[in-house]
N, C-alpha and C positions, 0 to 999 in steps of 0.2 A: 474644193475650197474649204469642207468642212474640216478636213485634217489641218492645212495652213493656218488656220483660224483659230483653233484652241491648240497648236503648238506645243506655247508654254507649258499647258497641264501635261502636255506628254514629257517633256524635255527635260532632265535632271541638267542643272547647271555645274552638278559636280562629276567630271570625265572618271574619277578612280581615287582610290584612297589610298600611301605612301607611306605603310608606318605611323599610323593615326595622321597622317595628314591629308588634305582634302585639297586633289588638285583640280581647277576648276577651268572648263571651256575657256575662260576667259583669258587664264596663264597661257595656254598654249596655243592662243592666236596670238597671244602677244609677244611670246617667243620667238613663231614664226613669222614674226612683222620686224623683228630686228634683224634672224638670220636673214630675210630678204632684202631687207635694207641694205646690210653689209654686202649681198651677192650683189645686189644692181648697182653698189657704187662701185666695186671693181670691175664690174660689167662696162660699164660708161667713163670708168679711167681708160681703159683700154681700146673702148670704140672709139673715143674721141679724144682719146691721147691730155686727157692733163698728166699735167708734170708734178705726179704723185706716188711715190714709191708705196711697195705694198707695206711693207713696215712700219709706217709712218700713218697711212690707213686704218691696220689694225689697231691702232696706238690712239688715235684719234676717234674711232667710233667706240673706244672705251669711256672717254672722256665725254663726250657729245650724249652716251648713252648716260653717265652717272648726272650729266645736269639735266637732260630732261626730263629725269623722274624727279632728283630735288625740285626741280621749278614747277611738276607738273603738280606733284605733292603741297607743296609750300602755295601757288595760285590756288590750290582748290581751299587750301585750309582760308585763305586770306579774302577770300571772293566769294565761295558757294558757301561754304562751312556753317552753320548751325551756331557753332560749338569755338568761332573764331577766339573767345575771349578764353575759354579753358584751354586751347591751343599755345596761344601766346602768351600764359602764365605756366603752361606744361609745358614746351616747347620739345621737352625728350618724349614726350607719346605721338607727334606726329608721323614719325615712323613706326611706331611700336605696333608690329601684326599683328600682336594679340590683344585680345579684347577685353574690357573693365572686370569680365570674369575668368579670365584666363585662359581661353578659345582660342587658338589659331584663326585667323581671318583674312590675313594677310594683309593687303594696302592697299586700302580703297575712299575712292575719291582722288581723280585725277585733272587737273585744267589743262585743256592743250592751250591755252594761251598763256598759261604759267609756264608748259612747258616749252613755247616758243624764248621765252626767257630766258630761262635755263640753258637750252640747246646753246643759244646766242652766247650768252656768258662765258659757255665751258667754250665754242669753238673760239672767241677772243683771248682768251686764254692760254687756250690751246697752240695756237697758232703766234702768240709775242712768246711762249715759253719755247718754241721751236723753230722761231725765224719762218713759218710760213707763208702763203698766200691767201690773207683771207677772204676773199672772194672767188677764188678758187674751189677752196671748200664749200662754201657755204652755196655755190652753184651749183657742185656736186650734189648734194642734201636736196638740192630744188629735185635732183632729176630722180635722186636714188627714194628719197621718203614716199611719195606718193602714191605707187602701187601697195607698197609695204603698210600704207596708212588703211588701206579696205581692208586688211586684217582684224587693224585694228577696231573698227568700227564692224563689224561680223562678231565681233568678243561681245560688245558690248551688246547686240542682239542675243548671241546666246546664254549671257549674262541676266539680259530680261531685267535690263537695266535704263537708262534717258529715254523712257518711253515718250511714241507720239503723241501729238493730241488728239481726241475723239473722231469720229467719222463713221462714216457707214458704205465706203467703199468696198468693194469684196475681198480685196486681196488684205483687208485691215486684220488685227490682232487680238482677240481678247485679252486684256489684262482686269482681272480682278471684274470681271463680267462688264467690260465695257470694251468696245471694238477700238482700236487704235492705229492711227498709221504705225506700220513697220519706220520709222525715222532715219532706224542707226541704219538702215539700207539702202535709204535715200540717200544719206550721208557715205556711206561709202564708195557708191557709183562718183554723184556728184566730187566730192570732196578727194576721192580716189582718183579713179578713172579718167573722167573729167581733167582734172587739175594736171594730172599726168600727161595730157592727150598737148594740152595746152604750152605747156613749161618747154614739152619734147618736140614741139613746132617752131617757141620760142629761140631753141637752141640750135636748128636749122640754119638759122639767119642770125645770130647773136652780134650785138654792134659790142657790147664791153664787158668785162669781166664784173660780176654784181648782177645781170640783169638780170636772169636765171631764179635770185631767192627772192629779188620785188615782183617779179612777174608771179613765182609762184606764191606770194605774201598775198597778191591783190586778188588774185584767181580763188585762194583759198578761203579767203574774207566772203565773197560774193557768194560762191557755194554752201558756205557756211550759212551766211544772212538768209539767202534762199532755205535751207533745209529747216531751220530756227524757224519759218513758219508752220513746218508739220509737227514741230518737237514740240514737248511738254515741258512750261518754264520750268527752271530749276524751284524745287520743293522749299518752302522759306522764304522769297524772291518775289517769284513771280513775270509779271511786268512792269517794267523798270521806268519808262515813261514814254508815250505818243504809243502805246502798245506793243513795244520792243520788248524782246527778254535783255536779258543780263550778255546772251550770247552774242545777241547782237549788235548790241553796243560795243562789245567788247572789237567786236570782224569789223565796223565802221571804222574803231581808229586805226585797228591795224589797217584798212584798206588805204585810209586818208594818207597813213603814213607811207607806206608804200608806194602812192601814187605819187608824194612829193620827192620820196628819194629817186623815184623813175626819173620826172621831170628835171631832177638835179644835175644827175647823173646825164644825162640826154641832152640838156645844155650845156653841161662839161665837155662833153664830146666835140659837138659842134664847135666850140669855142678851140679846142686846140685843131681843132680839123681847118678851123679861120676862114 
């Protein structure tokens, strides 16, 4: 355990250097979180037959992929950000990589609820610019993101970044000489595995097209809320009120909302079934 436990000090967060650039553990889960993404959703066009050409696919996870980083970028700047007011008088350095001293850093600080946004945006978009089904897709996303999401949340461990909060369990962390739950780990079981396990049970038995990304909305809210008790508030924040973080509040509305489109949706049903 005493190797697991100071980790960090062994662990360089930067994998290699590219021509003075510095590519880090973190790019290259998160690379592998998209090609996987993409493999399981043609994976799951074809085991379960939607009616989705592969061309239309590739075409589409270009788009789903350019608004999740705007939205994940743009919710972090607007929600976590420090620096919200320099942001939205600067507006052209929220994506700018490099840094006030002219370092490569690439782009950092990301919200997945920003990029829940985002995603949503580009696939409505996506899908009136191309006569699709949009609930088709966006139930695809329920089945293909989740495994793909533990990637993500693994970056963020070797990143050595949303650290837990304190503890004195064994399998905890030192950061900065204090022991810390491992969090992004728990978040990636939970959040991953979990959610996946869920969604792909859901789809077993599916009564209507939609239900797939409120199941995985409400699944993902609740694992999220759960893990937000081991995570460390965001820096600046804190606890936001009745001793929630920022995150949590944030997975209640999604969950709320999610639950009411369930119930919408599930009354609709009924009502033509008469």
């Amino acid at each position: 355990m005493k190797f697991w436990q100071n980790i960090y000090a062994n662990f360089d967060v930067v994998a290699f250097e590219f021509f003075g650039f510095k590519v880090h553990w973190y790019s290259i889960m998160y690379v592998i979180a998209l090609l996987l993404a993409l493999y399981l959703a043609k994976f799951f066009v074809k085991k379960f037959q939607f009616d989705i050409r592969d061309k239309i696919l590739d075409n589409y996870f270009v788009w789903a992929e350019i608004g999740v980083i705007l939205g994940a970028r743009v919710g972090y700047v607007l929600i976590y950000d420090a620096n919200t007011a320099y942001y939205l008088t600067h507006p052209w350095q929220i994506f700018n990589p490099f840094g006030r001293n002219g370092e490569f850093i690439g782009i950092r600080g990301l919200s997945y609820h920003g990029a829940i946004v985002g995603f949503l945006l580009a696939t409505v978009l996506f899908c009136k610019k191309y006569k699709q089904n949009l609930w088709l897709f966006l139930d695809l996303a329920a089945l293909s993101v989740p495994l793909a999401y533990v990637f993500g949340r693994v970056g963020n461990f070797l990143n050595q970044e949303l650290f837990g909060r304190a503890t004195d369990v064994p399998w905890g962390i030192y950061v900065e000489g204090i022991l810390r739950h491992p969090s992004q780990l728990y978040e990636a079981f939970l959040e991953g595995f979990v959610v996946f396990i869920v969604v792909y049970l859901f789809k077993l038995r599916q009564k209507f097209e939609g239900e797939l990304i409120i199941i995985y909305a409400g699944a993902y809210s609740l694992a999220r809320f759960a893990c937000e008790f081991y995570r460390e508030p965001d820096f600046g924040i804190g606890f936001v009120v009745f001793g929630l973080s920022m995150g949590q509040i944030l997975s209640l509305i999604m969950f709320v909302a999610a639950l009411l489109f369930y119930l919408f949706f599930k009354k609709k049903l009924m009502y033509l079934k008469g």
